[in-house]
Backbone as CSV, one residue per row, in Angstrom:
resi,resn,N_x,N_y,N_z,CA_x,CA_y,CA_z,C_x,C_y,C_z
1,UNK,4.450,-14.689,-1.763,3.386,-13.981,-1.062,3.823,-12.542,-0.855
2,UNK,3.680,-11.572,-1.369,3.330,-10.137,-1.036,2.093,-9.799,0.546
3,UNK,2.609,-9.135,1.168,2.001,-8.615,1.568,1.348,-6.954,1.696
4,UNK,0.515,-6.338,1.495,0.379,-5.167,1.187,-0.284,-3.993,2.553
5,UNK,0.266,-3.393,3.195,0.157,-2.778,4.464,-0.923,-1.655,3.884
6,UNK,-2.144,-1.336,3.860,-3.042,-0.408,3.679,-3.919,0.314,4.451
7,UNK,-3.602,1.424,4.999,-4.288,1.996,5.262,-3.814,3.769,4.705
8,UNK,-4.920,4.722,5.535,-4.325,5.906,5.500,-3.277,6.028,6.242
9,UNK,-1.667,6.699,5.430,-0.726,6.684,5.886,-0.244,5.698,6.927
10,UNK,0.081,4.699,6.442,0.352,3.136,7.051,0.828,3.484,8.704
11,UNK,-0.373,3.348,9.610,0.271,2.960,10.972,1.175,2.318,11.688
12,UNK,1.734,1.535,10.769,2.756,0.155,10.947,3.833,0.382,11.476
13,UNK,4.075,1.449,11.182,5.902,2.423,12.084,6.471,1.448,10.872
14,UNK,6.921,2.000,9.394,7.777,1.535,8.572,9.376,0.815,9.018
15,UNK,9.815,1.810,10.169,11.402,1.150,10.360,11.019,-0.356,10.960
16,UNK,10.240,-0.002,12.142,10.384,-1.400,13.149,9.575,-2.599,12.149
17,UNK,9.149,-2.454,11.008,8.542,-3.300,10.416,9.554,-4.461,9.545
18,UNK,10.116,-3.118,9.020,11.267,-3.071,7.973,12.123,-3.843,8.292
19,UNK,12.461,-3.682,9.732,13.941,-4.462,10.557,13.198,-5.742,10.893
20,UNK,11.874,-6.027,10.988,11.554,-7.525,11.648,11.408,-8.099,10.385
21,UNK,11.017,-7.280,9.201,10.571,-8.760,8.164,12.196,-8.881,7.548
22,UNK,13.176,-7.570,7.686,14.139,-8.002,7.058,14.850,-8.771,7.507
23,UNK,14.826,-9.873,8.812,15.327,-10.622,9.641,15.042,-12.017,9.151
24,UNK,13.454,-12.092,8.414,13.102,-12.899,8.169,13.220,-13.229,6.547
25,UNK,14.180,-12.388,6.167,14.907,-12.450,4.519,13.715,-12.121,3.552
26,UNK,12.623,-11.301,4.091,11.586,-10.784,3.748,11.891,-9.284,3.345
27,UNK,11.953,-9.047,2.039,12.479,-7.318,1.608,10.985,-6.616,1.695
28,UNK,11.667,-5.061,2.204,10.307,-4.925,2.467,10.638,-3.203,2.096
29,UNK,9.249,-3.124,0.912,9.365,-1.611,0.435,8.580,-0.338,0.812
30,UNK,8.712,0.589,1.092,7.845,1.507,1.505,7.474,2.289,0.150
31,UNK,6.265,2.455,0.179,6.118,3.024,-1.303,6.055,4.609,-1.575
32,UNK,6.016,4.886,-0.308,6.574,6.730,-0.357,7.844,6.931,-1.044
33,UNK,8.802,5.762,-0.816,9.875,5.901,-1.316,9.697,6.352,-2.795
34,UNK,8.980,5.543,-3.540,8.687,5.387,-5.124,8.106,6.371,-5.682
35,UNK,7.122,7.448,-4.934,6.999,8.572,-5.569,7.640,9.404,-6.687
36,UNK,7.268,10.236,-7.719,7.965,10.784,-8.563,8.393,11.963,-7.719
37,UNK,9.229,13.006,-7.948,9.442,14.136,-7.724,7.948,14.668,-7.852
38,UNK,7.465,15.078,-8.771,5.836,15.463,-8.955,5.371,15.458,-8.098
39,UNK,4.403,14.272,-7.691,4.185,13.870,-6.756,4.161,14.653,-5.568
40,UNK,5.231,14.183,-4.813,6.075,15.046,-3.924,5.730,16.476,-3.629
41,UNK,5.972,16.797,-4.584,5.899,18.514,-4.576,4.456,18.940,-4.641
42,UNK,3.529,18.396,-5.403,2.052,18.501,-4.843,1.467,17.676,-4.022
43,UNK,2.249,17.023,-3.334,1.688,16.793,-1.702,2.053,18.157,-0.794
44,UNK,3.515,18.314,-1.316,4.335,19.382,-0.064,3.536,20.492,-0.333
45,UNK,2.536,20.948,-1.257,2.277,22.488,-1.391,0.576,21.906,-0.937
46,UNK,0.470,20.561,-0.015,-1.107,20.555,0.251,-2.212,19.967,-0.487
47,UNK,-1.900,19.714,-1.951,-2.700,19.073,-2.663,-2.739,18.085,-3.084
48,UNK,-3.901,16.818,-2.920,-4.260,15.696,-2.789,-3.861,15.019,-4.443
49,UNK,-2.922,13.914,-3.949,-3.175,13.406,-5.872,-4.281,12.760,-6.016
50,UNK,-4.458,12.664,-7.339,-5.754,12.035,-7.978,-5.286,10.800,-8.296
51,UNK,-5.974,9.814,-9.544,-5.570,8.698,-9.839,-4.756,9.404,-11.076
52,UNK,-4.352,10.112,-11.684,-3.614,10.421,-13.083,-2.514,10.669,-12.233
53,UNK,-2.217,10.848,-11.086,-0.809,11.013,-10.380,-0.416,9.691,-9.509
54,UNK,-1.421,8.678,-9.356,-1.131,7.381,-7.860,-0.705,6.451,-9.521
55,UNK,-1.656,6.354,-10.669,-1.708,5.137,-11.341,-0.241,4.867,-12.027
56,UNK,0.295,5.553,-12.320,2.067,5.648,-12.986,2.812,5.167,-11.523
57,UNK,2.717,5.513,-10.311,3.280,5.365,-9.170,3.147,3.597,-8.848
58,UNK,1.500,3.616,-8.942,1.147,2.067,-8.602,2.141,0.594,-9.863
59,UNK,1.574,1.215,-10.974,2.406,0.487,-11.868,3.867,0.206,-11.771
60,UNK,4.530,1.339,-11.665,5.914,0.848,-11.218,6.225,-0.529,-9.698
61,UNK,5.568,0.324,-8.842,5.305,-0.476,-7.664,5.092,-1.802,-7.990
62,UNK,4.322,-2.266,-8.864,3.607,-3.980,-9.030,5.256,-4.098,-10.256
63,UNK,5.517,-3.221,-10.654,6.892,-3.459,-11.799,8.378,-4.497,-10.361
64,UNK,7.921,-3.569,-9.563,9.183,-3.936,-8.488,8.871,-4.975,-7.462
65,UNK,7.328,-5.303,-7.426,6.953,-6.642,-6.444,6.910,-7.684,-7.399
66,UNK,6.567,-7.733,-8.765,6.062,-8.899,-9.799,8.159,-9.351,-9.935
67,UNK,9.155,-8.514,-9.955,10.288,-8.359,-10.127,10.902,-9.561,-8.744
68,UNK,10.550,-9.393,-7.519,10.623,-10.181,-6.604,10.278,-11.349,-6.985
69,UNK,8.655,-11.201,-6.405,8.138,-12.423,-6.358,8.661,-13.773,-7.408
70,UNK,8.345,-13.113,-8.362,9.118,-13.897,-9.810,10.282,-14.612,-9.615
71,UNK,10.901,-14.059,-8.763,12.523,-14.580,-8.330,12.649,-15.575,-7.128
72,UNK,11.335,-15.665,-6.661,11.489,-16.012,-5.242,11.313,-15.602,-3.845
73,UNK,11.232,-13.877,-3.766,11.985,-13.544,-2.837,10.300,-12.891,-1.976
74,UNK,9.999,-13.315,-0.576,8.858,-12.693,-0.211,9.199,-11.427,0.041
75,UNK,7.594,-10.270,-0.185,8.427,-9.254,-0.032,6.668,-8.270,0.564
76,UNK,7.094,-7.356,1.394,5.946,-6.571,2.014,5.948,-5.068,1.416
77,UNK,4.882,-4.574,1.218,4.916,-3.195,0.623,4.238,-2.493,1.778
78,UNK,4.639,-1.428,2.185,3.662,-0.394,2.958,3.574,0.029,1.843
79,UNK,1.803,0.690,1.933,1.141,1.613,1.025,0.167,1.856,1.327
80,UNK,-0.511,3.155,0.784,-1.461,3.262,1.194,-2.444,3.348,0.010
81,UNK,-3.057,2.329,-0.728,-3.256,1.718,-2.040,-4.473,2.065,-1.251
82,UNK,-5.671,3.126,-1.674,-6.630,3.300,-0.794,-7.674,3.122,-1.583
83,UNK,-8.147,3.139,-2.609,-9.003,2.373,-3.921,-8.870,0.896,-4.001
84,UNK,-9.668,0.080,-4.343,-9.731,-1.604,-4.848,-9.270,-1.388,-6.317
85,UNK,-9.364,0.071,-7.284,-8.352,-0.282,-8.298,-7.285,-0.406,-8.074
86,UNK,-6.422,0.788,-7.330,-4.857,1.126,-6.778,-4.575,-0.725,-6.494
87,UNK,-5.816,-1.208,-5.753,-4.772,-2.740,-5.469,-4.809,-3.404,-6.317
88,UNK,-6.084,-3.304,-7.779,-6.465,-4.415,-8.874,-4.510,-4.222,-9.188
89,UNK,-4.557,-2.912,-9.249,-3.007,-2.514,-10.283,-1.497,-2.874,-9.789
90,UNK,-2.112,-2.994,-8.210,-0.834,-3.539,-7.671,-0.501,-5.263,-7.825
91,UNK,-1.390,-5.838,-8.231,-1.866,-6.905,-8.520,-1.128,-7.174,-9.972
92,UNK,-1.986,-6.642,-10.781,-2.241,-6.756,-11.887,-1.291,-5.705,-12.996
93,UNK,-0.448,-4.731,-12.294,-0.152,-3.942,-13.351,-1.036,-3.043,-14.068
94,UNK,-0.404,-2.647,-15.242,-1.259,-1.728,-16.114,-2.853,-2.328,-16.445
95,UNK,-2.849,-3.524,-16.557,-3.792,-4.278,-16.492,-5.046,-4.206,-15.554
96,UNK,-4.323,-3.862,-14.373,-5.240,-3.833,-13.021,-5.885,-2.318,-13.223
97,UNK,-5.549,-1.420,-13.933,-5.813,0.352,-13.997,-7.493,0.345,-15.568
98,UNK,-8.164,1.515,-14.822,-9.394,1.299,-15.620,-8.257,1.728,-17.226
99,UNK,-9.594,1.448,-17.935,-9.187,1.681,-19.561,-9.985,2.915,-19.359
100,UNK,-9.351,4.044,-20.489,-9.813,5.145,-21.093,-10.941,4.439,-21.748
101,UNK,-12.019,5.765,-22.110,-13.365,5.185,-22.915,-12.488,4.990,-24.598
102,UNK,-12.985,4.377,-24.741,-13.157,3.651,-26.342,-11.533,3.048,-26.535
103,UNK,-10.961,2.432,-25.635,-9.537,1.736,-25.758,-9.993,0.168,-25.504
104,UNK,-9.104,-0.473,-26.124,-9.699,-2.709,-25.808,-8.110,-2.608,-25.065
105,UNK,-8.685,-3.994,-24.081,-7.087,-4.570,-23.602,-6.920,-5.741,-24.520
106,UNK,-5.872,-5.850,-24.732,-5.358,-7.400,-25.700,-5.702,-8.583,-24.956
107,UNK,-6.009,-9.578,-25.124,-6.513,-10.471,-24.476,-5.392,-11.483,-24.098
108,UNK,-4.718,-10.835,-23.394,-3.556,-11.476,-22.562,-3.343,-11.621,-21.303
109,UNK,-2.930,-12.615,-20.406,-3.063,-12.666,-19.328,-2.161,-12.416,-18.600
110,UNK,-2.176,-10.980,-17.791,-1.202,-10.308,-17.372,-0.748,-10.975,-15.855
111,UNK,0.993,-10.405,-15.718,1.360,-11.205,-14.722,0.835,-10.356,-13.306
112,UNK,0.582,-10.928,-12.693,-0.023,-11.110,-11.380,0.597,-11.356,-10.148
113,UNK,0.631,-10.268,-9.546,1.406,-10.894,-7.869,0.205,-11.372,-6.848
114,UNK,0.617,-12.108,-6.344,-0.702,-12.377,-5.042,-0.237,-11.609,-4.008
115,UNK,-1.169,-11.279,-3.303,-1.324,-10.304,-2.330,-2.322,-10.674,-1.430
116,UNK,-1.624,-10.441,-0.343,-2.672,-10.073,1.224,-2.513,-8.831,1.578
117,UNK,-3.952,-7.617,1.364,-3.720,-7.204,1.663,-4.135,-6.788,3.577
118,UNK,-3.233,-5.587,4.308,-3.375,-6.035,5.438,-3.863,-4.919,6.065
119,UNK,-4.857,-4.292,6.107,-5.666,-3.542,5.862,-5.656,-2.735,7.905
120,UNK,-4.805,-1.582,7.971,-4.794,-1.492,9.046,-5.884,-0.371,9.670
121,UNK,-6.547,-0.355,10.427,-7.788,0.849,10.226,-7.597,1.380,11.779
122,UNK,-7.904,2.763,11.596,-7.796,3.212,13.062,-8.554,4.357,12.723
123,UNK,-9.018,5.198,13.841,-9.941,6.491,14.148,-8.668,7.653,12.996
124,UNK,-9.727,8.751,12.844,-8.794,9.672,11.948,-7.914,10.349,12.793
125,UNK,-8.951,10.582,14.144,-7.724,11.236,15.352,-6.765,10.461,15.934
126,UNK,-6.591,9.133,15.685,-5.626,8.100,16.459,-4.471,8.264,15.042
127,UNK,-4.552,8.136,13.685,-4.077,7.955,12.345,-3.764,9.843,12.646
128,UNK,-4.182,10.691,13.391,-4.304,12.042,13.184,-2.810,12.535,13.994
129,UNK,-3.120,12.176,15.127,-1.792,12.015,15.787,-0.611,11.169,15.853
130,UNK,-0.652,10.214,15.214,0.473,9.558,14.680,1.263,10.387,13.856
131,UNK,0.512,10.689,12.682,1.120,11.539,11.824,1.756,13.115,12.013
132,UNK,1.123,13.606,12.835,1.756,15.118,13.309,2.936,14.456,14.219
133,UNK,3.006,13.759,14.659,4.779,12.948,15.056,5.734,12.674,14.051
134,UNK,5.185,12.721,13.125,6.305,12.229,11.928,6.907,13.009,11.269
135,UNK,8.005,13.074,11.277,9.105,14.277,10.897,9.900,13.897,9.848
136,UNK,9.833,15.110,8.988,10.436,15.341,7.813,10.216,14.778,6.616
137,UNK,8.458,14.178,6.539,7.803,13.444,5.689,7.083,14.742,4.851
138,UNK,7.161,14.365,3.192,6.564,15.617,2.578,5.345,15.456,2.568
139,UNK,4.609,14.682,3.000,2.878,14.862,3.398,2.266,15.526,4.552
140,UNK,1.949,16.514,4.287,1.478,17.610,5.462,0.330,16.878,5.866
141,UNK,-0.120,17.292,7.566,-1.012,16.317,8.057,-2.323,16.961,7.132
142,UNK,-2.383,17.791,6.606,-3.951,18.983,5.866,-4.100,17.362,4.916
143,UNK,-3.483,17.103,4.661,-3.975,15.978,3.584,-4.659,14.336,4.245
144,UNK,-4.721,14.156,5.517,-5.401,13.077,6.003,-6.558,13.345,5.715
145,UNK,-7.535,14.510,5.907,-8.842,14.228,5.520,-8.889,13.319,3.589
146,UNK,-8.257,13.970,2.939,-8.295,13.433,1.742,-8.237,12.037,1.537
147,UNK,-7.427,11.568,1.991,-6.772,10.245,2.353,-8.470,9.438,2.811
148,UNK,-8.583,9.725,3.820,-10.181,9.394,4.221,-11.326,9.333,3.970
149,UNK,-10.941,10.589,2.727,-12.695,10.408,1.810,-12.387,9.442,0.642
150,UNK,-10.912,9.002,0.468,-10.820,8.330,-0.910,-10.854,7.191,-0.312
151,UNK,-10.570,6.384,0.613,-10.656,4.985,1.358,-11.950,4.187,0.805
152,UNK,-10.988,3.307,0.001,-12.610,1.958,-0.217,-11.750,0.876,1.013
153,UNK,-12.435,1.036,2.276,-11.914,-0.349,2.946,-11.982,-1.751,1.845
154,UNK,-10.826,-2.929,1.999,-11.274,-3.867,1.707,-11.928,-4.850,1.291
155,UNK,-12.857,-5.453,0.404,-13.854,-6.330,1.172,-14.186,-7.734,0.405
156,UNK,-14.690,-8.826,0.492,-14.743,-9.912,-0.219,-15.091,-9.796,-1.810
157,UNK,-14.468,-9.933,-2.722,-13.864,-11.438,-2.805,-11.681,-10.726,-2.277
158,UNK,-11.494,-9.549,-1.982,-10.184,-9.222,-2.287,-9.800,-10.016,-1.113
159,UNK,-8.030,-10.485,-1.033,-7.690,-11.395,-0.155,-7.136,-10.268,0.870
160,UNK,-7.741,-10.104,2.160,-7.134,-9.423,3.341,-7.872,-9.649,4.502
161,UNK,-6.891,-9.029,5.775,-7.576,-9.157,7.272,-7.600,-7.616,7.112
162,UNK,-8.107,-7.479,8.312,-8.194,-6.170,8.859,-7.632,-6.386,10.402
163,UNK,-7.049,-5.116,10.858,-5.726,-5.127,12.144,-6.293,-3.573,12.743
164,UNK,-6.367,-3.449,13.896,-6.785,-2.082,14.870,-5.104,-1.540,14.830
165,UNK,-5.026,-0.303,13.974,-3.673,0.138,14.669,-3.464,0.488,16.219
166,UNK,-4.631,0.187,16.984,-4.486,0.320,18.425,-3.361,-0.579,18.870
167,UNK,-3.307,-1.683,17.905,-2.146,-3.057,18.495,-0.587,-2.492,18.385
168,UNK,0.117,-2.966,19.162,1.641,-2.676,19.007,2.086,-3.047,17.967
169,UNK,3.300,-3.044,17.314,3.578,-3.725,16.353,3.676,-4.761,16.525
170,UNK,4.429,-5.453,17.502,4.881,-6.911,17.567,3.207,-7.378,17.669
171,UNK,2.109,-7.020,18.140,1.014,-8.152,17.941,0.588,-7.716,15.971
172,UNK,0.833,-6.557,15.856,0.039,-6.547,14.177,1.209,-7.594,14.144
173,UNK,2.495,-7.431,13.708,3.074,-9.053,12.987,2.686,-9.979,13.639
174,UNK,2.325,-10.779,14.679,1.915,-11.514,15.108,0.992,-12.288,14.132
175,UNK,-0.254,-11.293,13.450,-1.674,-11.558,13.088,-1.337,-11.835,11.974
176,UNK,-0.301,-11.222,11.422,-0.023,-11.264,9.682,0.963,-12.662,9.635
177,UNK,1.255,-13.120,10.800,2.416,-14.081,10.805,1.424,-15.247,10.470
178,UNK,0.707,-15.349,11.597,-0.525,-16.291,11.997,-1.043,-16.684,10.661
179,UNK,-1.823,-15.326,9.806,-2.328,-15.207,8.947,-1.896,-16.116,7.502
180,UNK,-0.680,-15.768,7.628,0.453,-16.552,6.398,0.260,-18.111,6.560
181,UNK,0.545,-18.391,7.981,1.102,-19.587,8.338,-0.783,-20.458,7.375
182,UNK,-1.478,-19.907,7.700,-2.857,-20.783,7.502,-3.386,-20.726,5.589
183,UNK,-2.005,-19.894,4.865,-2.699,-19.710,3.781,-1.910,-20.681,2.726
């Protein structure tokens, strides 16, 4: 079971997350980490990536959860996978990412991680001030509006809850604990 932490700029407080699932022999990746240099540097100068800069990022990402899971090992991603493609791909790999016009996919059935994703939603000014607290992250807060117009919340048939980042952490794990236990 993957779990996938989504929202704009994950409310979750990455460390205290990090230290409770890693208790529970649950590895758990932050996907800022995985960024290219690129990347990076056109966040730090203010400008929003597109999908020709997230889809190489996402792919690796499902390269390093399909790498787990495969082995055994449960594992949680913060991300902020803010498209239903970004998650087809986290899912699905290259597979999960649209095709260029006039390209076929081979008719193979690509490997697949399951995922919950855990869809955390809060006001832009609650997600607004979180983030102007966060120090020494190369995403300047100028880029939350972006973040916000690209948001496809969730929604059926994809597998997720939705969580108020109003909750502390210990109740969001709580919900995601709960959540597991019934699936």
């Amino acid at each position: 079971m993957v779990i996938l932490n989504q929202t704009p700029l994950h409310g979750l407080g990455t460390i205290g997350a990090s230290q409770f699932f890693s208790l529970l022999g649950w590895k758990f990746y932050d996907a800022d980490d995985y960024h290219p240099k690129e990347n990076r540097m056109k966040m730090e100068k203010g400008i929003p990536l597109n999908d020709q800069d997230r889809i190489p990022w996402l792919c690796n990402l499902h390269d390093i959860l399909l790498r787990d899971v495969t082995s055994g090992q449960h594992v949680v991603l913060a991300c902020s996978a803010l498209k239903k493609t970004y998650r087809d791909i986290l899912i699905r790999g290259k597979n999960g990412a649209p095709l260029k016009s006039g390209k076929s996919r081979e008719e193979e059935k690509p490997a697949e991680v399951q995922l919950l994703v855990v869809h955390l939603s809060g006001s832009f000014e609650v997600i607004s001030g979180r983030l102007h607290q966060r120090k020494e992250h190369f995403m300047p807060p100028a880029l939350l509006q972006s973040q916000f117009d690209t948001l496809e919340p969730p929604s059926p048939p994809e597998n997720f809850i939705q969580i108020s980042v109003d909750k502390s952490l210990s109740e969001i794990i709580a919900v995601i604990m709960e959540t597991l236990k019934m699936k």
